[in-house]
N, C-alpha and C positions, 0 to 999 in steps of 0.2 A: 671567621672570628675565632678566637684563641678562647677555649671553657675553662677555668680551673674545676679541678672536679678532687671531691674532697677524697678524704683516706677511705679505703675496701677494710671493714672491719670482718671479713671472714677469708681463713685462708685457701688457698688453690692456684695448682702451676699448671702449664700447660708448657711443655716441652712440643716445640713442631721443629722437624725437620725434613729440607727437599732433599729429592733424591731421582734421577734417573733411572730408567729401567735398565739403561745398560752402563754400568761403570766403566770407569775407565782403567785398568790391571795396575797402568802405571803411574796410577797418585799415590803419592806417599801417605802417611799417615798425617792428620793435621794435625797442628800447632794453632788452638784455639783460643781467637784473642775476644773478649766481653766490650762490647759499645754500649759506653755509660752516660754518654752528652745527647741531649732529648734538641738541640737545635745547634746550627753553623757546622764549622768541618773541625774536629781533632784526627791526626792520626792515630790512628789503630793497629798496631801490631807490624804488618806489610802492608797497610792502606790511609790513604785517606779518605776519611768517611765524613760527608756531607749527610745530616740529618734534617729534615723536613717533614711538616705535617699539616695536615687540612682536621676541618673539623673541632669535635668533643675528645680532646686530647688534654694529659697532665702525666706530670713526672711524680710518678711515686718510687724513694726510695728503699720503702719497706719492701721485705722478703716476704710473695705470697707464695708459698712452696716452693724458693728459687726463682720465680719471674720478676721479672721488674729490670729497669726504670719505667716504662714505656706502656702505659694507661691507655686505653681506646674504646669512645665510645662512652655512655651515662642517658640513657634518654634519647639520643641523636646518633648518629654514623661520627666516626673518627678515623683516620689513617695515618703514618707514619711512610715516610719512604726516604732512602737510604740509597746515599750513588756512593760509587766505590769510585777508588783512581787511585792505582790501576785496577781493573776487575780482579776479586778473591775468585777462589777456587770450588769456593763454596761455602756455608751456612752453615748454621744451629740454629733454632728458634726453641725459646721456651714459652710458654703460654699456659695461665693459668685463669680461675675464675669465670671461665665460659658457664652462661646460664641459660638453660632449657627448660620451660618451665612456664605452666598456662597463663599467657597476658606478657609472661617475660620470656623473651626466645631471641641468641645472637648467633652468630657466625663470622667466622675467621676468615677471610678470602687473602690469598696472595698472588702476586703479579710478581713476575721476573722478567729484568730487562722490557719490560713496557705490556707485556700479555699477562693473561691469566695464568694460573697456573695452579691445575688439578692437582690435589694431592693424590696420591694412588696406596704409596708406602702409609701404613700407620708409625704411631709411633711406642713407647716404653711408657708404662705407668707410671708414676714418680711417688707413688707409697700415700701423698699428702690429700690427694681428691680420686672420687673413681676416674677412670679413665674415659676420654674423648671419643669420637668417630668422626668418620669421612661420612659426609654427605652425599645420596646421588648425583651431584653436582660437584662435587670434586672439594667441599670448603671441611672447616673445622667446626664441628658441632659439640654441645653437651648430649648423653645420653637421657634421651626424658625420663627415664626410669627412675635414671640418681640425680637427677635437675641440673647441677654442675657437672662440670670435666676438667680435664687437666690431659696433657703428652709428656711425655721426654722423649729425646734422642731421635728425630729424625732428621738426617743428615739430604742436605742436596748438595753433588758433588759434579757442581757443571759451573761453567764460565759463568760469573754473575757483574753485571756492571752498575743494577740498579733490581732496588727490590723494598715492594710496597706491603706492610698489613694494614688490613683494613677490618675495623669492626662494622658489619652491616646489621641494624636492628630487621628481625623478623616478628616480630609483636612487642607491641605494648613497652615498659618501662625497664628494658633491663640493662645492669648495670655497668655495661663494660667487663673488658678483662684485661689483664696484665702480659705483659711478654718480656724475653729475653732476646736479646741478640749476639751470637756470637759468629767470628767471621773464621774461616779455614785460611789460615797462611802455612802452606808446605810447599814442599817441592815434586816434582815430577821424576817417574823412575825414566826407564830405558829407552824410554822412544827417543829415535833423534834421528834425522831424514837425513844427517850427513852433510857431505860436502860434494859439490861439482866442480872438478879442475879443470877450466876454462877460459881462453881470453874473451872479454870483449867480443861480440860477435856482428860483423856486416853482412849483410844478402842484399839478393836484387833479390824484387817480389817474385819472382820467378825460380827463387831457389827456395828449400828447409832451411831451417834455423836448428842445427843438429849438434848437440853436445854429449857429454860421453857420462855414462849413467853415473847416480851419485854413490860415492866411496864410504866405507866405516858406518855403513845405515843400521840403527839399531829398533827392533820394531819386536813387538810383544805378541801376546796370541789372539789378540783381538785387533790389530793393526791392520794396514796396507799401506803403501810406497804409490802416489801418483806424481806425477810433474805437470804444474801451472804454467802458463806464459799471462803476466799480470803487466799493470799499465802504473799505478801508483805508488812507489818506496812506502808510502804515509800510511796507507791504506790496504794492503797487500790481497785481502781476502775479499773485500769488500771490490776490488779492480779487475777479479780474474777476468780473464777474456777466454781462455779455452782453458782443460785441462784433460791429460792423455795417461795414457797407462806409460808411455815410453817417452825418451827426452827429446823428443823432436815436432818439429812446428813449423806450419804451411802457412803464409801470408795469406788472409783473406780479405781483398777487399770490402766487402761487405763488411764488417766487425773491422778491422783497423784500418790505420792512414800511415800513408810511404814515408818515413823522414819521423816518424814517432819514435821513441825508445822504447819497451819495452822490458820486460824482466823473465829469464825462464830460473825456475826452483825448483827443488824437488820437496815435497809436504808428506809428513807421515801423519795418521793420528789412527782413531777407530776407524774401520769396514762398515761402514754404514748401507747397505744395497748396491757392493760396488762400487762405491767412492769414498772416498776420505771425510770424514764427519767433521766440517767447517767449525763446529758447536764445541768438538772435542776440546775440554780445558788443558789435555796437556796434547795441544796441535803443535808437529813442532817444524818448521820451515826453516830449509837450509840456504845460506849467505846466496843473493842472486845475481845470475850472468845476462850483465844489457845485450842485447839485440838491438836492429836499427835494421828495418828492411828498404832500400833506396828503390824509385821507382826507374824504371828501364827506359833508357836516353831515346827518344826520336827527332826524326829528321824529316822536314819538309822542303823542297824546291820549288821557286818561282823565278820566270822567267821573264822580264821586262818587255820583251820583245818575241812575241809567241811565232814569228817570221824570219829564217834565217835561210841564206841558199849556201849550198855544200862549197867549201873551200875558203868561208869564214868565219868567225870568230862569236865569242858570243859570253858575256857573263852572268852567272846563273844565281840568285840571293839562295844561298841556305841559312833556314832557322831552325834551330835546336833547340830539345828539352832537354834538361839531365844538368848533371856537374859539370862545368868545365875541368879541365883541358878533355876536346872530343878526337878522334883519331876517326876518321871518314872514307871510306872504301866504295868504292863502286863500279859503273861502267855505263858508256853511253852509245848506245844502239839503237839501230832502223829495221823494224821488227826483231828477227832472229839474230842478225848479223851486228855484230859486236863491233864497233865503232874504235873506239878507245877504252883506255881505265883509268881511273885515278886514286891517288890514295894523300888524305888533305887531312892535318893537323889545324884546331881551332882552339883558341885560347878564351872566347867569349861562347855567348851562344849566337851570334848571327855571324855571317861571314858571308865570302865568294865563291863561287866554284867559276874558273874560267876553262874553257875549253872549243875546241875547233873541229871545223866537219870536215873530213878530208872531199876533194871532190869528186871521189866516184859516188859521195849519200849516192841513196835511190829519193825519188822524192816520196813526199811521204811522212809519217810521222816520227818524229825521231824522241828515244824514250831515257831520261835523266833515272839511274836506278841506282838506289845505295846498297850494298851489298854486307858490308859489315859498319857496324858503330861499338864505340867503347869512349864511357865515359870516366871521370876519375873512381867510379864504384863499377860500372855493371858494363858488361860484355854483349851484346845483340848478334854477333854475327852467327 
């Protein structure tokens, strides 16, 4: 149910901003655009911003210290949440009118991309109300002392797709607080994982998937350079299937399938404990080279007639797995002693092998063995 909830007749801002503990070197400075529609989607600035809200929620125009449109909270919990598309780089929150205060006591909690999210950074005082604090709990409080709060200027500067405040009541009747939102549209400096000069690449499961490291990489002092082998165009980070320090990749069956495409890249972004920081907003992935591992062609023999005597003839079903056209090598022998050979071109995958027993055989077992196969991909012999 939608509250209208009337004017805040005293003023107070509360500036909040997220922030990582580890920056990224190479974000630019931002180009901060204000989100003034309290419901549906307007673009913003670089984004389209979908706004929604549950609860004891109202749009107040007026200026409380700088906060405003976005009211939350009066008696009951309220929240606001906010999907980006495409995801900002990051945030500004202003927020003001938080109340601490015996019977009356609220909190600020925010959520990114669908979790919680501890505030750790304080933020700037904004001259108009005392200033705010972090809760043991990670949210946005008034200081009891001075009953209200207010922040400015704490920035979070991480990949954001969606991002919820929420007023939780902590006692009694208190009245809500105001907030701002503004969204980070910049660019990204130096990282750039380059380029791999590559065709197209085929293997049997039996070989690497080996390309030649990526060119023109440009990486800052908090970076690292790995290379991905990924399964989805659409979805790149979300599909990885392995990733290695070097550009080369081993078929495993257990994790892939024969006749699949695949992708190999090279990813720079932050050194996050040895790997490349997924999270990182300026993640940056270079154009990528398919792969296609074929599975290795086999060959089976049956013989309709398991009874032949030496000095005649005999036709033998071969079935094949693999690509056609198959190129078939072998030889047929009585134990140790080498009989004949043959070497037999197949356009499908079943065929004949014909062949004859001269008549010195020995009796005994005589043994059908293929020697080499190559199918339109992959070599066995």
């Amino acid at each position: 149910m939608r509250i209208q909830i009337p004017t805040i007749i005293r003023f107070s801002a509360l500036l909040l901003l997220f922030e990582f503990s580890e920056l990224h070197d190479a974000l630019a400075q931002c180009d901060y655009f204000r989100v003034e529609h309290t419901d549906q989607t307007q673009t913003v600035g670089c984004s389209d911003v979908t706004v929604t809200s549950t609860g004891a929620v109202g749009a107040t125009y007026d200026p409380f210290c700088g906060a405003g449109p976005f009211r939350m909270g009066l008696w009951t919990n309220g929240s606001y949440t906010f999907n980006f598309s495409p995801p900002v780089l990051g945030v500004r929150i202003n927020v003001s009118a938080l109340e601490n205060m015996p019977g009356a006591s609220e909190e600020m909690i925010v959520h990114i991309n669908g979790s919680f999210y501890p505030i750790v950074n304080p933020g700037i005082p904004n001259g108009c109300e005392p200033p705010a604090m972090i809760s043991p709990g990670g949210t946005i409080i008034a200081n009891p002392i001075d009953i209200e709060g207010a922040w400015e200027n704490i920035d979070i500067n991480v990949s954001i797709s969606s991002l919820t405040m929420e007023c939780n009541l902590l006692a009694g009747g208190a009245g809500g607080f105001v907030a701002s939102l503004f969204i980070c549209c910049g660019s990204c400096g130096p990282t750039d994982a380059g380029q791999i000069t590559s065709p197209p690449l085929t293997r049997c499961q039996n070989q690497p998937a080996i390309v030649p490291p990526a060119g023109q990489v440009v990486l800052d002092a908090n970076d690292m350079l790995q290379y991905i082998l990924f399964s989805d165009l659409s979805d790149t980070t979300g599909s990885i299937v392995v990733t290695s320090n070097t550009p080369g990749f081993t078929f495993d069956p257990q994790t892939m399938s024969a006749g699949t495409t695949y992708y190999i890249a090279a990813m720079a972004g932050n050194d996050v404990g040895g790997n490349v920081d997924l999270n990182d907003p300026c993640l940056s992935i270079s154009d990528p080279i398919p792969v296609v591992w074929h599975p290795l062609p086999s060959v089976e023999f049956f013989a309709n007639d398991n009874c032949i005597s030496p000095g005649n003839c005999i036709a033998v079903s071969v079935n094949l797995t693999g690509s056609p056209p198959f190129q078939l090598s072998g030889q047929v022998r009585a134990g140790t002693d080498v009989l004949s050979t043959f070497s037999e071109t197949y356009s499908t995958n079943a065929g004949l092998l014909n062949f004859c027993l001269p008549s010195y055989t020995p009796l005994g077992a005589v043994v059908v063995e293929a020697v080499g196969l190559t199918d339109a991909h992959c070599n066995c012999n």
